[in-house]
C-alpha positions, 0 to 999 in steps of 0.5 A, spaced: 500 500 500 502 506 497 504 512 503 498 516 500 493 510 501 496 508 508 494 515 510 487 515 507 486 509 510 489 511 517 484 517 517 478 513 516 479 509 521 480 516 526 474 518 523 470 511 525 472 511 532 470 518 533 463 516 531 461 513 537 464 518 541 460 522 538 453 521 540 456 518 547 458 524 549 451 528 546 448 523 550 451 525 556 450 533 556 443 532 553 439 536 548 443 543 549 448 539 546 451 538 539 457 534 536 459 535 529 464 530 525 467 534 519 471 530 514 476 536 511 477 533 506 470 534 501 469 541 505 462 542 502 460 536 505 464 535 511 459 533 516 460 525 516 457 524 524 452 529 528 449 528 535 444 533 538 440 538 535 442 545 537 444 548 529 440 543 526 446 540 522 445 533 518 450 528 515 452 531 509 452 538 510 457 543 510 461 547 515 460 553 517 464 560 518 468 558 524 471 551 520 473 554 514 477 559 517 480 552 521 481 549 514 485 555 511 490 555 517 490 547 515 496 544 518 497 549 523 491 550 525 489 550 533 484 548 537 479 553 537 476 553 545 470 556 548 468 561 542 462 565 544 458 566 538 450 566 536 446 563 531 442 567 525 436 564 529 439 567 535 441 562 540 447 563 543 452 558 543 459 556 547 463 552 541 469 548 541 473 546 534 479 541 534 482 539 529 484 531 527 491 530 525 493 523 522 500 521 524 504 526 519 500 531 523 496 534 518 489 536 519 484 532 515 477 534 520 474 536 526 471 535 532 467 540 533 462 542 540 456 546 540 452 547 547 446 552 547 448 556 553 441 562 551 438 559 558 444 560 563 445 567 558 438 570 560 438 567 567 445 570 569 443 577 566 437 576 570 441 576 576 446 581 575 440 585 574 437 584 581 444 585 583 444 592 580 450 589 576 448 591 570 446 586 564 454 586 561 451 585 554 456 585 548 455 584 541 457 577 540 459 575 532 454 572 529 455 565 526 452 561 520 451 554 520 448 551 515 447 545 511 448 549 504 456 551 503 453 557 499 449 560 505 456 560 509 460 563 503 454 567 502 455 570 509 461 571 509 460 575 504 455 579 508 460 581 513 465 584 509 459 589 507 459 588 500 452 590 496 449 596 494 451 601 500 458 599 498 459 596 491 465 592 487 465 598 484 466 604 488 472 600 491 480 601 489 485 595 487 488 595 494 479 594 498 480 589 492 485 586 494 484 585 501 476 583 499 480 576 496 485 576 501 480 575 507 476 571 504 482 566 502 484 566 510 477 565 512 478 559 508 472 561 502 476 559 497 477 552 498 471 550 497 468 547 489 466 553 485 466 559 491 470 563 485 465 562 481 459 564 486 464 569 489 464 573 482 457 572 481 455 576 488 460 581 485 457 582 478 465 580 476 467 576 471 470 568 473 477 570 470 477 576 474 475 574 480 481 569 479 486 574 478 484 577 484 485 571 488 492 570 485 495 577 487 491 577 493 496 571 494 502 573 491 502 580 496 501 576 502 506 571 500 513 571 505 518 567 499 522 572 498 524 573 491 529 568 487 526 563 493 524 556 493 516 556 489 
């Protein structure tokens, strides 16, 4: 068996012990809690194991903002624990995402936790207000979850403000630039076809769009010239 099957393998065997932890551990916290399986290696249908139901996630849906930006890290990504976020639904959730590594390090998934924590949220504001303590309340990031890649792409998307008050074209080359190189590190553009729907959000061509992710790249890359590609 060849070095690159071996890995697959080894992989898939990561991934089929984790099932049972899955639910296992869901089980154990309750329905305010969810676990989600990814399988970074078709990001637009990542999810191979889900228990609970607290984004409404399903097998073969995709990741959601916080994954991809995982994804482009690749190996160099870190756990990413305890991060408060809320739904498009409004509940506020308390996510973990921890990356798989096989025995080279590479990251190939992701474990990721979900626990909807609106009831203890409202219950501690109440209290901090008898308390005369004031409710504490800040923004918290909003997070698309979905089962549709393109609802992601899309809102993030959304979150750089482009649309009519801010329009592709009333932005300069360096605005440009930056709109791509966002989108790369947010993970966007390892997806199938986000090109494509990226360029058709922006009213710009497929080619265009290529060019910009391609600039965007090579201004951010540390080579230095004459160096190794």
């Amino acid at each position: 068996m060849s070095a690159g099957r071996a890995h697959e393998s080894e992989r898939d065997a990561i991934l089929a012990a984790l099932r049972p932890v899955v639910d296992g551990i869901a089980a154990t916290f309750g329905p305010v809690c969810e676990l989600v399986l990814h399988d970074y290696r078709r990001p637009e249908r990542s999810v191979v194991a889900v228990a609970g139901s607290v984004t409404g996630r399903a097998v073969g849906g995709a990741m959601s903002e916080i994954g991809m930006r995982v994804l482009a890290r690749g190996d160099a990504a870190a756990d990413e624990l305890n991060h408060v976020t809320r739904t498009r639904a409004g509940k506020l959730l308390k996510s973990s995402t921890m990356p798989l590594r096989d025995s080279t390090g590479a990251v190939f998934g992701a474990l990721c936790v979900n626990v909807d924590i609106t009831a203890v949220h409202q219950v501690h504001t109440l209290l901090g207000a008898l308390a005369g303590l004031g409710d504490g309340t800040a923004e918290t990031p909003v997070t698309t979850f979905g089962n549709d890649i393109d609802s992601v792409v899309d809102a993030l998307l959304d979150a750089h403000r482009i649309g009519p008050d801010r329009p592709w074209g009333g932005l300069d080359r360096a605005q440009r630039l930056d709109l791509f190189r966002s989108l790369d590190e947010h993970g966007v553009f390892a997806v199938r076809h986000a090109v494509e729907q990226v360029a058709g959000r922006l009213g710009i061509s497929r080619a265009s769009a290529y060019s910009y992710l391609s600039q965007a790249r090579t201004a951010t890359d540390p080579t230095p010239a004459g160096g190794p590609a």
